[in-house]
N, C-alpha and C positions, 0 to 999 in steps of 0.2 A: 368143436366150433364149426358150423358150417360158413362157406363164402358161396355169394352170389353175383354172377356174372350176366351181363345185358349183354346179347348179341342181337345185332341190329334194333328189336322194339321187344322181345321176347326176354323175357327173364328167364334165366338157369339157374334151377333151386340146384343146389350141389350137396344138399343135408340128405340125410339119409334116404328122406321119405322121397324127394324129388329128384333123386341121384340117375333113377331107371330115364329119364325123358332126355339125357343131357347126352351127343353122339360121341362116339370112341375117339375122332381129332378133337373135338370141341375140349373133352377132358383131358386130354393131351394138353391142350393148351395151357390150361388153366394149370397142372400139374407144373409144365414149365415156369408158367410166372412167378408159381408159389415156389417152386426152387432158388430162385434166382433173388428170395429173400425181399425182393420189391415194392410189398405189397404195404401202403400209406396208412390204406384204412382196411376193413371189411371186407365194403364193397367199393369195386371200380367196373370198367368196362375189360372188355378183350384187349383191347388196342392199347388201352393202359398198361394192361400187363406185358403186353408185345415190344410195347415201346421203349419198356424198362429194359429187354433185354442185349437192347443195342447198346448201353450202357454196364454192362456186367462187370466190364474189368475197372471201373471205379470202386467197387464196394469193397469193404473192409475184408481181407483174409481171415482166415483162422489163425488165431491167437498163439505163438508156439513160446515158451518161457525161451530165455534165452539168444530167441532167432528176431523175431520182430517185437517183442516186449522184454526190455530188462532185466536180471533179479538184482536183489538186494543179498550183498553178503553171502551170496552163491544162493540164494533162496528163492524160490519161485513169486510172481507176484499173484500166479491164478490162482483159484479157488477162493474158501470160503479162509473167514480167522482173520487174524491180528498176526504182523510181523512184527517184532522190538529189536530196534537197532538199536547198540546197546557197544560201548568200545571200554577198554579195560584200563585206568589211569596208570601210567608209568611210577616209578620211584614208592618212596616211603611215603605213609601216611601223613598230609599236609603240605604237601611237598607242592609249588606251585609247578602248573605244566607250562611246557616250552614246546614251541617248532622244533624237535631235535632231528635236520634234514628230512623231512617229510612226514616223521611219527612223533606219538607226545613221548617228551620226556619230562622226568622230573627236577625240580632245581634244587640241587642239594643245598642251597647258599640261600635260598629264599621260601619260607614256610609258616603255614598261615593256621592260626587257631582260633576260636571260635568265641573265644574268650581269653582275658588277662592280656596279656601282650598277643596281640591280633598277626600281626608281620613281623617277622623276623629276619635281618638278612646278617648273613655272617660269612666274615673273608675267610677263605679258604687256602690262603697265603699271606707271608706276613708283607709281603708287595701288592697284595690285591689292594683294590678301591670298590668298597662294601660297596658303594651309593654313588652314582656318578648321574648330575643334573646337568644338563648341556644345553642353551640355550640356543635360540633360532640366531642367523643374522639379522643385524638389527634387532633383535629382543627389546620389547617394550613393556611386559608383561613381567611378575614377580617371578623368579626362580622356584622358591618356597615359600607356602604361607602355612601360619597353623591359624583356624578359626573357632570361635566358640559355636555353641550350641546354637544361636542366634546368627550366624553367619559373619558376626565381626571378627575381621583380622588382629589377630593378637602378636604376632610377629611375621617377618616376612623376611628375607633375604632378594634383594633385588636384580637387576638386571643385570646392574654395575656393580654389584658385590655388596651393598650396604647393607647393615643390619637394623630393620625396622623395629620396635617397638611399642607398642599401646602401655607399657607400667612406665616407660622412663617418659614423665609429665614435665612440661615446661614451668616457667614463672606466671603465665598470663592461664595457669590452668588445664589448656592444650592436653591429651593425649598419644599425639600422634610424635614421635621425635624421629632422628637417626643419627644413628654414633657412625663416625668414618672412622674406620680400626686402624685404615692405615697412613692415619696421620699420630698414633702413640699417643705420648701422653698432652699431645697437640690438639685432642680431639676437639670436635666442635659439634654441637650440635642445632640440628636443622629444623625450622618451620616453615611449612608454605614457602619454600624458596628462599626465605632469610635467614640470615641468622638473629639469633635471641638470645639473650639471656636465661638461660634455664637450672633446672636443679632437679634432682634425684631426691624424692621423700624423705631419704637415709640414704646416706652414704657418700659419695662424691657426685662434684660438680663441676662443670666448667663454662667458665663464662663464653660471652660470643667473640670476642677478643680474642681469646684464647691466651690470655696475661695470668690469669689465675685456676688453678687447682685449689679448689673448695673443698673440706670434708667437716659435714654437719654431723650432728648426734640428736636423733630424736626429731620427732614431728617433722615440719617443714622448713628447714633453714632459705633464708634468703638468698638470691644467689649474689649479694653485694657483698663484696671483700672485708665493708666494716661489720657486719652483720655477727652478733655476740654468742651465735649458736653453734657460731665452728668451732672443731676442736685442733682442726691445723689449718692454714693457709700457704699456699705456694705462689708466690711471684717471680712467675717465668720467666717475667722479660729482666727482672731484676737480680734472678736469680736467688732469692731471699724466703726461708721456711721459717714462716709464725708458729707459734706456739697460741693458739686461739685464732685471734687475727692479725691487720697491721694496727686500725683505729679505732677505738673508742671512748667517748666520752665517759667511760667509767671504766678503766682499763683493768684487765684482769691481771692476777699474777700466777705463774706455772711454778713448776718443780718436774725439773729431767732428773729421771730415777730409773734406776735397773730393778731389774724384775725380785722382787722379795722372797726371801724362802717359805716355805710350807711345810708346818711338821717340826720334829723336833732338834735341835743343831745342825739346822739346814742355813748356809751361806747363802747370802743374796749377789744377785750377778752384776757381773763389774761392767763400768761404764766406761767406753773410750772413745776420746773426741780428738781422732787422725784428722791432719792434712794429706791434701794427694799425696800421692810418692813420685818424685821424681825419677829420673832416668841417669844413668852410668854420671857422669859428673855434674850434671846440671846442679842449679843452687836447689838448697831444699827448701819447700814447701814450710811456710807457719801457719799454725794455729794461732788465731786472737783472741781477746776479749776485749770486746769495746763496750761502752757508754758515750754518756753525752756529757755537757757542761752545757750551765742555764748561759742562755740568750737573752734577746730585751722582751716584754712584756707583748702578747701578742699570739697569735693563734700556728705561726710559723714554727714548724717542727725541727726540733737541735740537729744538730748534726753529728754521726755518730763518728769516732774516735779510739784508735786502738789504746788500751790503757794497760795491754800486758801481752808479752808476744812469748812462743816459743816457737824456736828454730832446728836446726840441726845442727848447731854448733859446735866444735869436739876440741876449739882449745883450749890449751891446759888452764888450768888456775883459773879458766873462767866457766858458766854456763850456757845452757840452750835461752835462758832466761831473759828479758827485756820487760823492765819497767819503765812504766811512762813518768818523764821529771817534769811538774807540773811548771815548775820555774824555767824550764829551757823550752819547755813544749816540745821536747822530743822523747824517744825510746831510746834509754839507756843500759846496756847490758849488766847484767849482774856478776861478778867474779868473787872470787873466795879469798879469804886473807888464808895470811901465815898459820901454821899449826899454835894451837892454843891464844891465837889472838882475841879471840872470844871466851876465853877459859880455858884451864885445864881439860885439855880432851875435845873442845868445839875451835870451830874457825868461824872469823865473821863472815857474813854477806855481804861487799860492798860496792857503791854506787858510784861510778867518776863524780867526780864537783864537774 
């Protein structure tokens, strides 16, 4: 490639063929410029190239790996090619990686596959805590959610500990509920900031009151206490368990039964209907059975009446037993007569007058 230089109005061919006309400083010169790496275009003047070299010590040095250019992973970055940086994962295969003080480690407790069960975290003592979710101060935002495919939240765990649900549906239709766990068998459940009335498709319910423990069978039971689709009713405040429910206009009738045998001269299981148990000498606890007797005509509900009691009564010649004497309208204990007062071999049962 030849360069040509202007000195004062005279052009200096410097290509081969016009090399002879050019003087021994004049190529000096030009030799210098071209050293000095300078050179913009082609062609310039003298003074151009002179001028550059008052400026020499700005221009870029020679390249040295190590000294004024970096390597990578002890590798040079000059030349020609492709470097791959490339680092070696810590632990067993699946293993997720960790900051372990400044290199990856693997986490023995946390491993991930690519399929079937994705994440896996497993305690590595029987005091470890697998899963630890820690909220901000002030947390406002859900602790855990699981969502579907469509991005709807299907359950959640909240802020304040509650547990969300999309299946447990209220009475007015609603999807959205939440059980407070730790209010027990007190639970209430919540809408839009009220409480409602609600009900579980199957299974149990509780009203907004929180008076009754509802347990329906089938389809959608009502969450109304008279409602004919429960199979038990709990009144809280009353402390009283229905067999169905409390009211009906066509009242049903139960049968408390123990569980039947299966199979061949199998025993069916026995029923026992305890009172609390008392304490070192306290009186003991009875068991009753009550009914009613009719009243006057009218929608007003009888009033129920112990009509047989058993105690823990252990004097002699008498029993634990109390029958109700409909002529005094009290509970009258039962005791035993003399040997053979009832027959040869029996004693009566008898009732004060």
């Amino acid at each position: 490639m030849g360069v040509e230089a202007v000195i004062a109005t005279q052009v200096i061919d410097t290509t081969t063929v016009g090399r002879s006309i050019m003087t021994a400083a004049d190529a000096a010169a030009v030799r210098t410029a071209l050293s000095l790496g300078t050179l913009a275009t082609q062609n310039g003047t003298i003074s151009d190239y002179l001028t550059a070299a008052t400026a020499a010590s700005t221009y870029q040095t020679t390249l040295v790996s190590g000294t004024n250019i970096k390597t990578v992973n002890s590798t040079s970055l000059l030349g020609s090619g492709d470097i791959t940086v490339s680092a070696s994962p810590a632990g067993s295969s699946g293993q997720v990686q960790y900051n372990n003080a400044g290199a990856f480690g693997g986490m023995t407790a946390v491993v991930y596959a690519g399929s079937g069960t994705l994440i896996t975290v497993t305690s590595q003592a029987a005091s470890d805590v697998p899963l630890l979710v820690k909220g901000a101060a002030s947390q406002s935002g859900n602790l855990i959610e699981t969502r579907n495919s469509s991005n709807t939240v299907l359950t959640a765990i909240t802020s304040a500990g509650d547990i969300l649900c999309s299946m447990l549906r209220s009475s007015t239709g609603a999807t959205t509920s939440a059980i407070y766990v730790a209010e027990g068998l007190r639970k209430r459940w919540e809408l839009s900031g009220a409480e409602q009335n609600q009900y579980l498709t199957t299974g149990c319910a509780f009203d907004g009151g929180s008076n009754w423990i509802l347990i329906g069978g089938g389809g959608a039971p009502s969450y109304a206490p008279g409602s004919s689709t429960h199979r038990l009713s709990l009144d809280i405040s009353n402390r009283i368990l229905y067999l169905g429910t409390n009211l009906l206009t066509s009242p049903l009738g139960y049968t408390l039964a123990g569980t039947g045998g299966s199979g061949t001269n199998i025993a069916g299981g026995k029923i026992t209907v305890a009172a609390g148990r008392s304490t070192g000498n306290a009186t003991p606890a009875v068991v009753a059975l009550a009914s009613t007797s009719a009243g006057s005509s009218g929608a007003t509900l009888q009033t129920l009446r112990d009509c047989l009691q058993v105690d823990g009564n252990t004097t002699a010649a008498e029993t634990p037993l109390l029958l109700l004497d409909i002529d005094k309208g009290t509970l009258q204990r039962v005791s035993i007569g003399a040997s053979d007062s009832g027959g040869t071999g029996f004693k009566v049962l008898r009732v004060p007058n």
